[in-house]
N, C-alpha and C positions, 0 to 999 in steps of 0.2 A: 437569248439562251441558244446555243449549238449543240442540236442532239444529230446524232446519226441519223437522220433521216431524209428524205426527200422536199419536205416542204419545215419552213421555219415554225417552228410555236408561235402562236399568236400573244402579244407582248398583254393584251387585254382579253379578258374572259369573265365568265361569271361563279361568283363565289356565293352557293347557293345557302347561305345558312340566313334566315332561317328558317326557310322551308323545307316541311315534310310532306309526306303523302302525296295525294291529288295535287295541293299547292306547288309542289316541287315539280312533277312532273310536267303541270300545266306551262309551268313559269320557263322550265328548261325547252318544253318543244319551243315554245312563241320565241327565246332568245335563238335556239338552233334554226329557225326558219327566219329570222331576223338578218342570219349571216355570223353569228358565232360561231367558232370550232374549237376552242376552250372551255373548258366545263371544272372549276375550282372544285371538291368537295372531299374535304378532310372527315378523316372514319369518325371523329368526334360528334359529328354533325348528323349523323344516324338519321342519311337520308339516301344512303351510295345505290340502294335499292329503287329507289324511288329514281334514282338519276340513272340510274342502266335501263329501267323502262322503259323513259323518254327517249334518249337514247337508241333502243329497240324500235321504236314507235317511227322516231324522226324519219326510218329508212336510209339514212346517208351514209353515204361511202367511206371508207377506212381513213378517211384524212379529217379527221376528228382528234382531238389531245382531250384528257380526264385525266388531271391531275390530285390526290390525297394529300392526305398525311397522315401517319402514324399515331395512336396516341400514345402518351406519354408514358403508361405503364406498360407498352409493350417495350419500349427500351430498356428499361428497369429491368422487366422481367425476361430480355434479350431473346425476344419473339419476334422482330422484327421477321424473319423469311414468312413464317405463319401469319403475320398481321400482314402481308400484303396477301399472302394467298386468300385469304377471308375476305378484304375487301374486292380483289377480283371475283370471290364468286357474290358477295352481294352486288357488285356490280353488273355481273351475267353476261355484260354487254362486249366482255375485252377476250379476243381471240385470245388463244395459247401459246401467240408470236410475240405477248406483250410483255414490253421490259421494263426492269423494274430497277433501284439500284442497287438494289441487290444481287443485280447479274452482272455486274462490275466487278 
């Protein structure tokens, strides 16, 4: 995939379901210290909290991808701008620089 950016998205990453909590978090630093910089976790997964922690935690530098998805009744209910702004702040972890495609 070709985003605007400086470094390419990593083709492989981790899609954290089905961990929550402590599990999630635990699981996410040992892959981010492992050498991952892809992090999967769709809002369905009600764990985006628990993955901005680690995140938090890891200390690494801005060349990191945390990729979502939507759930399905927010298209329905055509909230999509509001259902990303939610997931960024359960995520905590993503500056105010962070795009989204909705800024398309």
């Amino acid at each position: 995939m070709s985003l605007p950016m400086r470094e390419p998205m990593p083709p492989i990453g981790l899609r954290t379901w089905p961990l929550t909590g402590t599990a999630a978090v635990d699981t996410v630093l040992s892959v981010l210290e492992a050498g991952y910089r892809h992090i999967d976790t769709p809002a369905i997964y009600d764990d985006e909290d628990a993955v901005g922690e680690a995140v938090r935690r890891s200390g690494l530098p801005r060349q990191l991808f945390v990729t979502s998805e939507l759930r399905g009744r927010d298209h329905v209910d055509r909230d999509c701008p509001g259902a990303v702004e939610r997931s960024l702040e359960r995520l905590a972890c993503i500056s105010s620089t962070a795009t989204s495609s909705t800024d398309r």
